[in-house]
N, C-alpha and C positions, 0 to 999 in steps of 0.2 A: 463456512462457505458452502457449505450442504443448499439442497433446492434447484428446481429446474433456471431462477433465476439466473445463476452464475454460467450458466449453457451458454449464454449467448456472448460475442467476443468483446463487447465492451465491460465483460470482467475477466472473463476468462484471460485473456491475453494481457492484462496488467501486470499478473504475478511476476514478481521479481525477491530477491534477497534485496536485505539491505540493512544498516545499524538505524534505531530508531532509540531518539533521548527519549526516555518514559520519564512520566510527571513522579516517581520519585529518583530520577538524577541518576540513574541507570541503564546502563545498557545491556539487553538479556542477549543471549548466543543465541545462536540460530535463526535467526527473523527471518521472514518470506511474507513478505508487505503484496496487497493484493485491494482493487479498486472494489466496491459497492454500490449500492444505491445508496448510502448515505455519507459513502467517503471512502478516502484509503484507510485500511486496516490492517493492522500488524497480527500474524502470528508468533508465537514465540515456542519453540518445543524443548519438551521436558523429555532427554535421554532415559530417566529413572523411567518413567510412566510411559515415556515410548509412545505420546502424545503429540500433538500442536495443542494451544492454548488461543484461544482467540483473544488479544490485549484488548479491543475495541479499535473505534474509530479515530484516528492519529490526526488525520484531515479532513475535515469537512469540507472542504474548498474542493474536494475532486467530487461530491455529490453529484446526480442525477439531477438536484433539482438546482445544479448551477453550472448544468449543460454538459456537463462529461459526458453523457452514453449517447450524445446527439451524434458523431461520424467519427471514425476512425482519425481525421484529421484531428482532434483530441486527444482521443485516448488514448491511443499510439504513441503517443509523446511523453507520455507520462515518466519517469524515469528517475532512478538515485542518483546519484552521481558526488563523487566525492571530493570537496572545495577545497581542502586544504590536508596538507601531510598530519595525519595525526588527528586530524578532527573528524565529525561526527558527518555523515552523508547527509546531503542537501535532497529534498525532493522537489523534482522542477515537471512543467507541462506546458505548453504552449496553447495559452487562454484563443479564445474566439476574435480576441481583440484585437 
């Protein structure tokens, strides 16, 4: 998340926690899920190494180039939110449409 890019508030202001299923059927502790130019992205932090880890891009549907960083009316919306007792958090945004 380094670079003057993330300065400006259509990333900066995305960061949130959140559980994110990874592609092997896991869910790591500590996520802090945060928007990009080419999507949302999951961190994940390592207590030993006293690190974050960048998992990569989780969504591509929030990318730049499918209008996310065009107004706060977007980005702002963007949000986890948890669907059901026991399951895994939902990522929701309120499309242009």
């Amino acid at each position: 998340m380094a670079g003057s890019t993330y300065a400006q508030p259509e990333y900066y202001s995305t960061v949130q926690t959140g559980d994110v299923l990874l592609s092997t059927g896991q869910y790591p502790t500590d996520e802090v899920l945060y928007r990009g130019t080419d999507g949302l992205h999951t961190l994940s932090y390592d207590s030993t190494a006293k690190a974050f880890t960048d998992l990569g891009v989780v969504l591509d549907e929030f990318s730049d180039t499918n209008g996310w960083n065009a107004s706060p009316a977007r980005y702002s919306t963007i949000r986890t939110v948890m669907t059901d007792a026991g399951q895994p958090r939902a990522v929701i945004g309120k499309d242009a449409a």
